[in-house]
Backbone as CSV, one residue per row, in Angstrom:
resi,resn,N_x,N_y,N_z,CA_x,CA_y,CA_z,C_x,C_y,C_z
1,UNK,127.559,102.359,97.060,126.467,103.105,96.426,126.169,104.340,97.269
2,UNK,126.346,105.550,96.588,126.522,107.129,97.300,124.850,107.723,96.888
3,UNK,124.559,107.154,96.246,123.164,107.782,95.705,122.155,107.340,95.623
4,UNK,121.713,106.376,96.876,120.343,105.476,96.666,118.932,106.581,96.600
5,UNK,118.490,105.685,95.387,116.918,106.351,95.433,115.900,105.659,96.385
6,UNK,116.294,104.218,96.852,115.532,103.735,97.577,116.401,102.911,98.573
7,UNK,116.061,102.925,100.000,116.654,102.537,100.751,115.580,101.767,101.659
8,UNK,115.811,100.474,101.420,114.844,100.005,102.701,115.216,98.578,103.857
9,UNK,115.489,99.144,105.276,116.067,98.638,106.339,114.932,97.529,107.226
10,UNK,115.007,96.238,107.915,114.705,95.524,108.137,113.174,95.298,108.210
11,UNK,112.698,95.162,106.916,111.079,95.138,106.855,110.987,93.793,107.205
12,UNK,109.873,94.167,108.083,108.595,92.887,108.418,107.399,93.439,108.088
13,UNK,107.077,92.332,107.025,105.624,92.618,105.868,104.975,91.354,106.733
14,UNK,103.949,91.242,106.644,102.751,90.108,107.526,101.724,89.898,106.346
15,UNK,100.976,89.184,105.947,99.349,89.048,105.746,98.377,88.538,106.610
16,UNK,97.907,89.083,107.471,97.473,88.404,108.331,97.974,87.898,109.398
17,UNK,98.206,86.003,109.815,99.449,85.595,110.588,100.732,85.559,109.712
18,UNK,100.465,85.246,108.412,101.533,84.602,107.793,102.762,86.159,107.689
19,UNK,104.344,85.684,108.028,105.086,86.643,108.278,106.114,86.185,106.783
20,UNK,105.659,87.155,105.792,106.198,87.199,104.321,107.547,87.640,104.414
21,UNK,107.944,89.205,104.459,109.212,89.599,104.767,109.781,90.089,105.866
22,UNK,111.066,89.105,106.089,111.522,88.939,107.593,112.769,89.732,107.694
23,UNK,113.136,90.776,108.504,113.810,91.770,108.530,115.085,91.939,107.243
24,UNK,114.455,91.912,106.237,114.127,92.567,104.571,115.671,93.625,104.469
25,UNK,116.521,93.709,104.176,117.436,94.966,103.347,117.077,94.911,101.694
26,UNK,116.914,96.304,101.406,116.805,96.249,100.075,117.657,97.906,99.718
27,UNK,118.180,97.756,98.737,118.410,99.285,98.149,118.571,99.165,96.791
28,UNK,118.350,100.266,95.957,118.610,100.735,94.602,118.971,102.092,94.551
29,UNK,119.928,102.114,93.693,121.320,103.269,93.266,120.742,103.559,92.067
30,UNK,121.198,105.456,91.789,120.908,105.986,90.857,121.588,105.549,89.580
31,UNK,120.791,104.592,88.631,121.676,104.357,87.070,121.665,102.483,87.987
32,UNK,121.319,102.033,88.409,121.340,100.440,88.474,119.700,99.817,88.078
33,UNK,120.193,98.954,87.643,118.973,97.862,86.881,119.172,96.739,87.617
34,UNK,117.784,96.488,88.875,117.806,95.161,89.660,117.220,94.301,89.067
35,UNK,117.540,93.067,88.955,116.523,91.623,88.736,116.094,91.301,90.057
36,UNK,114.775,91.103,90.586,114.265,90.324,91.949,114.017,89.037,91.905
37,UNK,114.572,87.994,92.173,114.515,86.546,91.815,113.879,85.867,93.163
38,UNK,113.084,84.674,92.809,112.972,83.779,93.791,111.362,83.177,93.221
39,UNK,111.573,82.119,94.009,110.271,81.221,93.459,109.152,81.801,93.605
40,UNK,108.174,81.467,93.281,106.514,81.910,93.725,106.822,81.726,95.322
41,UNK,105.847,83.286,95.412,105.594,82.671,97.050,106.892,83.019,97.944
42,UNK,107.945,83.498,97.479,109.088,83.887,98.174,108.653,85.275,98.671
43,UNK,108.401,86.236,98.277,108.114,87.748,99.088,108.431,88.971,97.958
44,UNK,108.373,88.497,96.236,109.313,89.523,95.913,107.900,89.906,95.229
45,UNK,106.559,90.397,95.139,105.469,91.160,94.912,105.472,91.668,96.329
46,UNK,105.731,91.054,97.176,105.143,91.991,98.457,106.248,92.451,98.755
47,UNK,107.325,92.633,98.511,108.421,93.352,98.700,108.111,95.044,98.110
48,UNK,107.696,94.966,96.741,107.221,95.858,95.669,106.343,96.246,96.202
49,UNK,105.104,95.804,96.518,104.275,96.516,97.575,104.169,97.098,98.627
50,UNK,105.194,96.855,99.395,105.775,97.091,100.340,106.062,98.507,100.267
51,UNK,107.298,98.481,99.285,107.696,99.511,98.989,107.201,100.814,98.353
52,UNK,105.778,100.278,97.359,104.545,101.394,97.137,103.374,101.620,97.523
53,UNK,103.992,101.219,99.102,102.908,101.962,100.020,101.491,100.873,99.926
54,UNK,101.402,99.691,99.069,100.007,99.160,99.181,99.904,98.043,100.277
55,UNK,100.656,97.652,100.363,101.326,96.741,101.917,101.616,97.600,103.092
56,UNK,101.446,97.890,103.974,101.939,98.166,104.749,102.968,97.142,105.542
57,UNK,104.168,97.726,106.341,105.227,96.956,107.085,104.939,96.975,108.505
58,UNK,104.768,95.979,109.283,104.595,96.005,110.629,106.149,96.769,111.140
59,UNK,106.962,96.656,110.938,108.067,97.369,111.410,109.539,97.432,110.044
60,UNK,110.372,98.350,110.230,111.149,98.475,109.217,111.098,99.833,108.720
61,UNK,112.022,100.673,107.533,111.871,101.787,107.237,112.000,101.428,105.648
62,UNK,111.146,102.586,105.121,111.576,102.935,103.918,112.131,104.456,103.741
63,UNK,112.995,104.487,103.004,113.436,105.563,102.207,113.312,105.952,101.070
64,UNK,112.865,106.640,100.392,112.835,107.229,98.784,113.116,108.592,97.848
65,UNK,114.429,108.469,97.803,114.730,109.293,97.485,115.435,110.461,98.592
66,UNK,115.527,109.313,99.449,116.473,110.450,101.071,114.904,110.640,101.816
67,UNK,113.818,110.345,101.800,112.709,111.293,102.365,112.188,109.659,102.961
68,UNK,112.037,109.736,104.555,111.450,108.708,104.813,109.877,108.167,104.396
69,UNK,109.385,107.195,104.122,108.198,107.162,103.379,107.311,105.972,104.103
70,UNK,107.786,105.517,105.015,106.721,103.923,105.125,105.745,105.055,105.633
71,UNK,104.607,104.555,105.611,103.040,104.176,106.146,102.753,105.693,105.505
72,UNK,103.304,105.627,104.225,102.838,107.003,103.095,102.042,106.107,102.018
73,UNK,100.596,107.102,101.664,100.033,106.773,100.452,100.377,106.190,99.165
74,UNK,100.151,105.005,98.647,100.851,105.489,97.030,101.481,106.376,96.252
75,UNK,100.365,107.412,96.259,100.288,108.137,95.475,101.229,109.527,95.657
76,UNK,101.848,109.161,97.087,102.644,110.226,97.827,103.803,109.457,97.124
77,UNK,104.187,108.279,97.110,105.270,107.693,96.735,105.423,107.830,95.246
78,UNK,104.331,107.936,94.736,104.181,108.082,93.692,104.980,109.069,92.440
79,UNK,104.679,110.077,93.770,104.855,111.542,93.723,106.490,111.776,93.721
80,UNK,107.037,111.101,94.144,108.852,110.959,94.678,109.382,110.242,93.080
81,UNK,108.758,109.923,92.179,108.968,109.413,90.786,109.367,107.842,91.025
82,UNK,108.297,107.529,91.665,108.724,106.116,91.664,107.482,105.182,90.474
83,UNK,107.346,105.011,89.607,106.130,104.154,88.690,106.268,103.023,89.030
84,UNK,104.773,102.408,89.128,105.078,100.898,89.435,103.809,99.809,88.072
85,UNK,104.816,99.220,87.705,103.645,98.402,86.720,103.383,97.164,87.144
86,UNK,102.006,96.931,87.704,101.857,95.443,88.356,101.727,94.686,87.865
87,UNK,101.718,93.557,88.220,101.262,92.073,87.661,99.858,92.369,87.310
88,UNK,99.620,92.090,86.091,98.188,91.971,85.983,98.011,93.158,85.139
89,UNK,98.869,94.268,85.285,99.327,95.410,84.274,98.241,96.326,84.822
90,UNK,97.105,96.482,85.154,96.099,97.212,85.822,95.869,98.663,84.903
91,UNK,95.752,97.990,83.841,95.498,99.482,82.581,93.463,99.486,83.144
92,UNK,92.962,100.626,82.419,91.372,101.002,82.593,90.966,100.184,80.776
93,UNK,90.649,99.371,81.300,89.457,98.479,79.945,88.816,99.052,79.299
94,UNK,88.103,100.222,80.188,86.988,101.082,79.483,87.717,102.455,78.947
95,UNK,88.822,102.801,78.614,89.496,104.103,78.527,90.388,102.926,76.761
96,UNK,90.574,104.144,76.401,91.012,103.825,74.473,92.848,103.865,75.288
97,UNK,93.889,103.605,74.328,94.919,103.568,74.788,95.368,104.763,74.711
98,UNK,95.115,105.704,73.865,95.550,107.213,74.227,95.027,108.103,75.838
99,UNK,93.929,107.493,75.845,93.373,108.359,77.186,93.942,107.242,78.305
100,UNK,94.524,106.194,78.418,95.295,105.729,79.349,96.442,105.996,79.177
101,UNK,97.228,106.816,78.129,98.243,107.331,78.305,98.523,108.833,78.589
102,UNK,97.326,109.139,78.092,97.176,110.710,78.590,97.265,111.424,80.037
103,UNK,96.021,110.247,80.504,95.463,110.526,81.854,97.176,110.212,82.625
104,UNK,97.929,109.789,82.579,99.174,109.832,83.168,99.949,110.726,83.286
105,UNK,99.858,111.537,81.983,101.271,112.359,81.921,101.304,113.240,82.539
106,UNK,103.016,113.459,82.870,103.283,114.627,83.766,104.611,114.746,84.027
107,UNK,104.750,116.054,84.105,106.587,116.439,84.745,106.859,115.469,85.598
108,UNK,108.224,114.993,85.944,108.973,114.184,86.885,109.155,114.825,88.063
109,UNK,109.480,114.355,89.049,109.514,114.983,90.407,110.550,116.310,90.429
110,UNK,111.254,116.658,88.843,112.381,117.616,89.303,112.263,118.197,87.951
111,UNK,110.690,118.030,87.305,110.226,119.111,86.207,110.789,118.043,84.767
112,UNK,111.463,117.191,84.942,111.313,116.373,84.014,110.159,116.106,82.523
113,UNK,110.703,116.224,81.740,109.425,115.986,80.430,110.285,114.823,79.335
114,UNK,111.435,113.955,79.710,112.087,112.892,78.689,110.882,112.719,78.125
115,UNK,109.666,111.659,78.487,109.337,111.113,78.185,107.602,111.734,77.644
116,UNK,107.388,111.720,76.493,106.164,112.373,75.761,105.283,111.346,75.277
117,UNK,104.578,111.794,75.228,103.374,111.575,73.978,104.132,110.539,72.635
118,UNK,104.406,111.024,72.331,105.427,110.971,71.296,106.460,110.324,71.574
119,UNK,107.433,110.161,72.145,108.130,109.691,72.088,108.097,107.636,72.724
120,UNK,106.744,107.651,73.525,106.250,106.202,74.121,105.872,105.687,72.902
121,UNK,105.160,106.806,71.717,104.612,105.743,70.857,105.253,105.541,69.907
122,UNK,106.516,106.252,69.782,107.727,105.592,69.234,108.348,104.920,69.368
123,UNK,108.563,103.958,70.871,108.630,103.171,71.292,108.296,102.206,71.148
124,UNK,106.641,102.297,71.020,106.069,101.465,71.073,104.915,101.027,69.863
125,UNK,105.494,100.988,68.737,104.844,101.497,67.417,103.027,100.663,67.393
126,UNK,103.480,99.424,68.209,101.908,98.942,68.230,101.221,99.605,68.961
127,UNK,101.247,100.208,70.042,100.203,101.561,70.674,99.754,102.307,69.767
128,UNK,100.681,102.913,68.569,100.872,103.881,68.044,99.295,103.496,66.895
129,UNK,99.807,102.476,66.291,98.492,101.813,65.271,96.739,101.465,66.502
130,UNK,96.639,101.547,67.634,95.991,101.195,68.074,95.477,102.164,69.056
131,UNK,95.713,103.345,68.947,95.505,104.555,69.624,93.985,104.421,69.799
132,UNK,92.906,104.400,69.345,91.406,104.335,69.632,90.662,103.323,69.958
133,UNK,91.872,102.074,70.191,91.183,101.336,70.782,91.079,101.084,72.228
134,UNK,89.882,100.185,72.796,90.081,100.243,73.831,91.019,99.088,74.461
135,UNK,91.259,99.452,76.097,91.743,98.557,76.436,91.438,97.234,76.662
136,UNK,90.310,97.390,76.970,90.178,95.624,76.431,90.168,94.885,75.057
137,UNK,89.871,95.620,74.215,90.316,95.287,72.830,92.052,94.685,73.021
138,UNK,92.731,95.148,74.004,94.144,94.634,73.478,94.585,93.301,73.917
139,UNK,95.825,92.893,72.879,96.127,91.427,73.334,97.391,91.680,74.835
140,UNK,97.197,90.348,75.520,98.181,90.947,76.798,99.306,91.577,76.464
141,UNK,100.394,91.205,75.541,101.187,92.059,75.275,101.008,93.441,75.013
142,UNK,100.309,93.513,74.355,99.682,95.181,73.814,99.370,95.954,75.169
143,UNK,98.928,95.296,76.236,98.537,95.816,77.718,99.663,96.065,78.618
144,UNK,100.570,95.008,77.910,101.672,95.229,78.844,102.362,96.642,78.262
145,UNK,102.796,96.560,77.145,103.308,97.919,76.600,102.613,98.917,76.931
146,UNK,101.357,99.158,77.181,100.509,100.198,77.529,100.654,100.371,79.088
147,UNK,100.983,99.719,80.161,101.568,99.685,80.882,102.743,100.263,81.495
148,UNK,103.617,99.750,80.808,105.139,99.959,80.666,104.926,101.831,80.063
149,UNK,104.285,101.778,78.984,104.403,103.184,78.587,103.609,104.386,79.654
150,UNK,102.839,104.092,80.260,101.605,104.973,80.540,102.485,105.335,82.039
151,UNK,103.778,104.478,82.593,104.500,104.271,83.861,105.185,105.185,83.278
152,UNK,106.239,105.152,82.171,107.228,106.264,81.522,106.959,107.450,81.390
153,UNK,104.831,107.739,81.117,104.888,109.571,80.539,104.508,110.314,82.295
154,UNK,104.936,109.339,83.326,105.463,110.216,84.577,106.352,110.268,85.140
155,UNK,107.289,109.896,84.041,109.125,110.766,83.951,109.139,110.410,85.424
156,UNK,109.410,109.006,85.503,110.230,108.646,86.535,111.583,108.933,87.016
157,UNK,112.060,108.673,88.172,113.486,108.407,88.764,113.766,106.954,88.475
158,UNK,112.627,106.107,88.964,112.365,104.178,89.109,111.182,103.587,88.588
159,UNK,111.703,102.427,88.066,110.456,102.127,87.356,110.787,100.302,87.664
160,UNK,109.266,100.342,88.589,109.222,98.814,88.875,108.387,98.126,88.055
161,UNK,108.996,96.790,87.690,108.210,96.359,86.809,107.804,94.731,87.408
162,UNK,106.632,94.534,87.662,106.473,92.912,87.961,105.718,92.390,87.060
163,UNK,106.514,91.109,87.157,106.274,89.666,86.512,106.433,90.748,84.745
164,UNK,107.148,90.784,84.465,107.479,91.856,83.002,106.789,91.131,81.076
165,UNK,107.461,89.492,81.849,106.899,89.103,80.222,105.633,88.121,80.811
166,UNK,105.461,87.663,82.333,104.855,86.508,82.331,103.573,85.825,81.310
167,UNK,103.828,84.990,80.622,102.146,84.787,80.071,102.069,85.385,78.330
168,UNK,103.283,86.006,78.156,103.540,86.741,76.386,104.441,86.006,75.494
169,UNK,103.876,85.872,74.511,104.077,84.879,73.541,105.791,85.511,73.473
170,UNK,106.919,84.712,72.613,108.027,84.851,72.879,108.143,86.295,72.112
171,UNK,107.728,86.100,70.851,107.779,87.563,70.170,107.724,88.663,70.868
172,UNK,105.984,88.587,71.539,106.405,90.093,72.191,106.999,90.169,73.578
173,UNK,107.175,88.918,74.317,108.521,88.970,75.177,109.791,89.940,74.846
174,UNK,110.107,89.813,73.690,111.314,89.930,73.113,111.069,91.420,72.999
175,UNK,109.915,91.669,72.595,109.997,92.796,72.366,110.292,93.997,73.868
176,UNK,109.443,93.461,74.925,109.118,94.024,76.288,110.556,93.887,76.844
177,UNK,111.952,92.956,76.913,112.848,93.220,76.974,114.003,94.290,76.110
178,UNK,113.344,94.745,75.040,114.041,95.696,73.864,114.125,96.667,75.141
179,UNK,112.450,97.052,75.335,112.212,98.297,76.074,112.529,98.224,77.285
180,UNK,112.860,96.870,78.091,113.555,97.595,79.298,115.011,97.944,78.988
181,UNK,115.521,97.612,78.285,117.004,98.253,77.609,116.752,99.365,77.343
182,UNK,115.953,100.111,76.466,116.285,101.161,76.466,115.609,102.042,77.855
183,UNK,114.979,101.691,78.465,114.657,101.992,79.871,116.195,101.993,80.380
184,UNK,116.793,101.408,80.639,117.850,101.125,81.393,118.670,102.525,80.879
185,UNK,119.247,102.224,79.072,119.958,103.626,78.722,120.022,104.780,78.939
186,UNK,118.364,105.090,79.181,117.252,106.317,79.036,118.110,107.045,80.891
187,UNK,118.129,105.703,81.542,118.946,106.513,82.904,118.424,106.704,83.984
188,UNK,116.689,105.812,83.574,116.263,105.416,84.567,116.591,103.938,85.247
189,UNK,116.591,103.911,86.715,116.863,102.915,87.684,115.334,102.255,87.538
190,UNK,115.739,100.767,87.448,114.616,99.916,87.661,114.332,98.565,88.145
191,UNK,113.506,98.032,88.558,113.502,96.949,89.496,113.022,96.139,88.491
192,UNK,113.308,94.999,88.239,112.373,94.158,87.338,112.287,92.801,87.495
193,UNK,110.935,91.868,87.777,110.572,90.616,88.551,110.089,89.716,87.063
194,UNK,110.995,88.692,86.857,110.900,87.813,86.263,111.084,86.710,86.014
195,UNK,110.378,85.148,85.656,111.086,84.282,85.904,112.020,84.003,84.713
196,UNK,112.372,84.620,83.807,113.406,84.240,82.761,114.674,84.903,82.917
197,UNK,115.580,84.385,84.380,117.425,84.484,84.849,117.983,85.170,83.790
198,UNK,117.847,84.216,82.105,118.740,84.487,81.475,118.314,85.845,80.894
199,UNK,117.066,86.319,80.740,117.141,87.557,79.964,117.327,88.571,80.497
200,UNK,116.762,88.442,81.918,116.842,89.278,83.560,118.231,89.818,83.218
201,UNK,119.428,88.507,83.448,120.742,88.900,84.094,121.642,89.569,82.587
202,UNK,120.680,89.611,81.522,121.227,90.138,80.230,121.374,91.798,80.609
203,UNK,120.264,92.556,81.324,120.216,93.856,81.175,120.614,94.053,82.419
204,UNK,120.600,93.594,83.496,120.910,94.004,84.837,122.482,94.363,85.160
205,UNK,122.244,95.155,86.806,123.578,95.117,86.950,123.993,94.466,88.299
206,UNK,122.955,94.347,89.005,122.754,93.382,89.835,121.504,92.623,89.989
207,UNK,121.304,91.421,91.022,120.204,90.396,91.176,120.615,90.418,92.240
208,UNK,118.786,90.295,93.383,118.833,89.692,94.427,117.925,88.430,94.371
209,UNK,118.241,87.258,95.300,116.944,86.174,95.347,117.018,86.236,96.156
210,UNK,115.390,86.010,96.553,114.492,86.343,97.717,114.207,84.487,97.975
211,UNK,114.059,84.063,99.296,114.209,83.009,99.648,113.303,83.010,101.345
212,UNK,111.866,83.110,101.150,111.306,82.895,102.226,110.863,84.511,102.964
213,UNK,111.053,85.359,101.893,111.343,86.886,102.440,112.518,87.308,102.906
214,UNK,113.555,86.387,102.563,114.882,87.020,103.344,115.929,86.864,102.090
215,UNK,116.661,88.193,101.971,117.430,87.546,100.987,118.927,86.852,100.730
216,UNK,119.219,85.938,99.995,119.983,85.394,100.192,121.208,85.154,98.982
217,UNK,120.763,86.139,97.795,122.019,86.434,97.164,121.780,87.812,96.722
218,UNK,122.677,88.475,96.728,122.586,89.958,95.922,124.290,89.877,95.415
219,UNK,123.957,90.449,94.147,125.317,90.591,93.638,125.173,90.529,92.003
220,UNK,126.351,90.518,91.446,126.459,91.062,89.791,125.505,89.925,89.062
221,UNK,125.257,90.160,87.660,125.053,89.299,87.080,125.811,88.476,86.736
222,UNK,127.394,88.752,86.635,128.473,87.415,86.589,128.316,87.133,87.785
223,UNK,128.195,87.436,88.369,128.370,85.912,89.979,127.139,85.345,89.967
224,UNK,126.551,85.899,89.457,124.775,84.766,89.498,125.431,83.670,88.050
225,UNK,125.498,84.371,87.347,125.635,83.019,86.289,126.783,81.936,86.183
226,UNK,127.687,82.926,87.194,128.921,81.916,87.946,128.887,81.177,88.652
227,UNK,127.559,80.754,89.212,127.000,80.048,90.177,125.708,79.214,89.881
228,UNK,125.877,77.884,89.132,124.840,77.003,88.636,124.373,76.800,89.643
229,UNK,124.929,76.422,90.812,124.657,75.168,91.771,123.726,76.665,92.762
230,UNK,123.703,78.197,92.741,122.778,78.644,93.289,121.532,79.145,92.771
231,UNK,121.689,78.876,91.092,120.565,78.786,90.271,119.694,77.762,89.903
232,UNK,120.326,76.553,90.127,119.250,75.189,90.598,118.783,75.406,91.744
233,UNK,119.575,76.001,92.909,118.351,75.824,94.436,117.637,76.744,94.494
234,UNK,117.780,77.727,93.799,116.817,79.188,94.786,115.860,79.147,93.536
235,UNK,115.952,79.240,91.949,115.487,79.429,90.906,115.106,77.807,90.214
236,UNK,115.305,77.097,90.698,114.708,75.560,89.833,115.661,75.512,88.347
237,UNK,116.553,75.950,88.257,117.437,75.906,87.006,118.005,74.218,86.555
């Protein structure tokens, strides 16, 4: 890989005493789609945090985009086109879904405009019918898409996505995997944390599992699914 957008060398993440990620390699290449695997409690939210600046690393480097970045703001990282959609989706309750998609938009770090107004809520045709409402009016799925979209109209490079369907009825599961496909086409690189292997290793081009903060498989999606006997231990399969 000649073109990493993110490069990050032996992180140690802490909470307190407890020591989460233990001298950590991670990277992502321009045009690759990661799956982050591992049980609850393995390190792969604080890995993501890690990496957007809301964690800090007791020691280790990040890279983004060639520009070193640990113990940088969010919003500096932000700035390098990295979007991050959290667990919990963290849309504004009190803002209608147009003004949480509004309040986002913006050129990409290299003047970028793919991604519009228009074109998210073509995407996403239930935003589209629900434009004046607010965000708490929506059902979790509907939050998650508002999410997912409101991350896209700042014309990313990367787009991290955690816990992607957790908690959404299968329908609009199904649907929230459409759109990381065409995420993937679109040519953006993206990280995506889920516990469903099989739909994960459908769009990906590699998977790592995280195992105590350290990781202990990275590689294609055929060698993950070529390997039962490492999808019963690390994943409960």
């Amino acid at each position: 890989m000649t073109d990493l957008l993110i490069k990050a060398h032996a992180l140690n993440t802490y909470y307190g005493a407890s020591h989460i990620l233990r001298d950590l390699d991670f990277t992502l290449a321009r045009g690759e789609t990661i799956g982050l695997m591992g049980r609850n409690g393995m390190g792969k939210s604080t890995l993501l945090k890690s990496l957007m600046g809301l964690v800090k690393p007791r020691s280790g480097s990040i890279e983004i985009m060639g520009q070193t970045m640990q113990g940088r703001a969010p919003f500096e990282i932000a700035q390098r086109g990295v979007a991050y959609v959290p667990e919990g989706r963290g849309i504004f309750g009190n803002l209608s879904v147009v003004e949480n998609l509004t309040m986002a938009a913006r050129p990409g770090c290299h003047g970028q405009l793919d991604w519009t107004l228009e074109r998210v809520l073509d995407t996403f045709p239930r935003l589209k019918e629900r434009l004046h409402h607010g965000g708490w009016e929506l059902s979790g799925g509907e939050q998650q898409m508002l999410s997912i979209g409101r991350a896209l109209l700042t014309n990313p490079e990367v787009l991290i996505l955690d816990e992607a369907t957790e908690g959404l009825a299968p329908l609009i599961a199904r649907d929230i995997w459409r759109i990381c496909t065409l995420v993937r086409a679109s040519g953006i690189s993206s990280v995506i944390v889920d516990k469903n292997w099989q739909h994960v290793t459908a769009i990906t081009n590699r998977n790592v599992i995280l195992v105590k903060g350290k990781v202990v498989f990275d590689g294609s999606s055929e060698q993950l699914r070529a390997n039962p006997e490492l999808l019963e231990q690390h994943l409960g399969i």
